[in-house]
C-alpha positions, 0 to 999 in steps of 0.5 A: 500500500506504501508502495502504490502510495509512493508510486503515485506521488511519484507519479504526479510529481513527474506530470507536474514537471512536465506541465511545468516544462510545457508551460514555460516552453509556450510561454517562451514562445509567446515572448520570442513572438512578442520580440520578433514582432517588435524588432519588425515593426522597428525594422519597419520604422527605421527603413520607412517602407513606402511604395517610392524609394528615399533618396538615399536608396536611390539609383542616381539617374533620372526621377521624379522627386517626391515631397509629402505634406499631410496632416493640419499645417503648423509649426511643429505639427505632423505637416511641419513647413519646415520640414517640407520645405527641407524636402522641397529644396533637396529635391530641386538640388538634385541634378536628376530631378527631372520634376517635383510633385508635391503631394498634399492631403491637408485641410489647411491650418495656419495661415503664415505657415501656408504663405511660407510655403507658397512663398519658398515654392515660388523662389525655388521655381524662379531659382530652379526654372527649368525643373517643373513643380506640380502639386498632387491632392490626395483626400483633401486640399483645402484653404491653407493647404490651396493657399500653398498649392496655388505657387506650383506649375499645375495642380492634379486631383483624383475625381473625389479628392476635395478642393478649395475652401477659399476662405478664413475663420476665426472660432471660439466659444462664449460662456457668459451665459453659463456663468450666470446661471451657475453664479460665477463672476468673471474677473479679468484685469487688463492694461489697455482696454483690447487686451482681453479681446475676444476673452470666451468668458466676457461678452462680445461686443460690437466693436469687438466683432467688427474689429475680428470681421476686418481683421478677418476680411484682410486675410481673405483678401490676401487669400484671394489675391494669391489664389488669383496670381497663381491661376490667373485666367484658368479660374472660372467666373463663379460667384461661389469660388471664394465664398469658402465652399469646397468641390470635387476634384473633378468640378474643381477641374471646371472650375479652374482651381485644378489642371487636371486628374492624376495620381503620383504615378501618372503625373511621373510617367505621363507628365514628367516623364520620369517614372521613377519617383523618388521620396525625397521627405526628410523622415524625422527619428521615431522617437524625436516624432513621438515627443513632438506630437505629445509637445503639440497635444501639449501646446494645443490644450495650454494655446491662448484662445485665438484660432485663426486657421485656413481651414 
């Protein structure tokens, strides 16, 4: 009886070191997994896969040089004119660019930071004239973004892409009301009777509204004028064209504020005619991005409470 008693210990000791064995050998497994993927997705980070190849990759022969803008146009944010203006003039110095695109899918933003790329899309085109700039919407180009766009050679858009938005806005919120039901009583002290312009939690007034309106009119004015210089007769006589809406790609082809239909690759092969396209946008460090976002996220929940965007 002893016997049997030691022998099925025994027994289940030895099961147990082998579910213990089994369990570690999955669990082994499951982390090798875990550190394979992470190594690929950072393999993936650092080449920067993409459809066209960098610049550095490239066989130095002829190509269409590739420059991206996406996202909201600010300083610091995702579309960085900085940083696009960067990738811009690498693409023009290289003595095997045979055409710029600028690829865009943007809803606007800032508008001194559209004007600077409009204005270093024109001094690139004067110092580089015989290097042709075409710009290529994807999803969207809108206000700001149009603002920019209009300095390049020729526009093109997919048939759905969406254009224009010729306009500017300023918005913010008014919370008065909301103070007085809760009983809360607003107190602001300022040196110079405008400071607190605009200020969301004391009222509005009329001068106040007509100063922001000019103020406003001004800007689009100057939107407007560029929009005119850069398609000069192309644009169609409709009243609507800077009243701030948005088009098709294909009505904005009518309307003048695009040439033409095409992708990347179309315009390379068929305009440039340079089917090589070679990526020539500076591709910041993963980590360096990854401060700059929270930095932005940051700033945009601390910024002051004007929002003046083409947008």
């Amino acid at each position: 009886m002893q016997d049997n008693w030691e022998r099925q210990a025994l027994t289940e000791l030895l099961q147990a070191g082998i579910k213990e064995q089994r369990s570690a050998r999955r669990w082994s497994i499951f982390f090798k997994l875990i550190g394979f993927g992470y190594l690929f997705v950072l393999l993936a980070l650092v080449m920067g896969w993409a459809g066209e190849r960098s610049a550095e990759e490239a066989a130095r022969g002829p190509h269409t040089a590739l420059v991206n803008l996406e996202g909201v146009i600010q300083a610091g944010g995702e579309a960085d004119i900085g940083v696009v203006v960067q990738g811009l003039r690498d693409a023009f110095e290289d003595d095997n660019t045979r055409g710029v695109i600028l690829r865009v899918n943007s809803p606007g933003g800032s508008p001194v930071q559209a004007g600077q790329l409009h204005d270093e899309m024109l001094r690139l085109k004067r110092q580089y004239p015989r290097t042709p700039l075409y710009v290529v919407v994807e999803d969207i180009c809108a206000s700001g973004c149009y603002y920019s766009a209009v300095a390049a050679d020729k526009i093109y858009a997919d048939k759905a892409s969406i254009v224009g938005s010729i306009g500017v806005l300023m918005d913010s919120f008014g919370f008065t009301g909301a103070m007085e039901k809760l009983g809360v009583e607003r107190r602001l002290l300022t040196a110079g009777e405008n400071k607190g312009f605009l200020d969301p939690f004391s009222p509005l007034t009329e001068v106040q509204r007509a100063k922001a309106q000019q103020m406003l009119g001004e800007i689009h004015a100057q939107f407007i004028q560029v929009v005119k210089n850069g398609r000069g007769k192309r644009l169609a006589n409709d009243p609507d064209l800077f009243s701030g809406l948005v088009w098709s790609g294909e009505r904005s082809v009518q309307l003048g504020l695009v040439d033409g239909l095409g992708s990347v690759g179309s315009i390379a092969r068929e305009v440039v005619k340079a089917e090589d396209v070679v990526d020539f946008t500076p591709q910041p460090d993963y980590l360096d991005r990854l401060a700059k976002r929270v930095g932005v996220a940051a700033a945009a929940h601390l910024g002051a409470r004007l929002d003046l965007n083409l947008r």
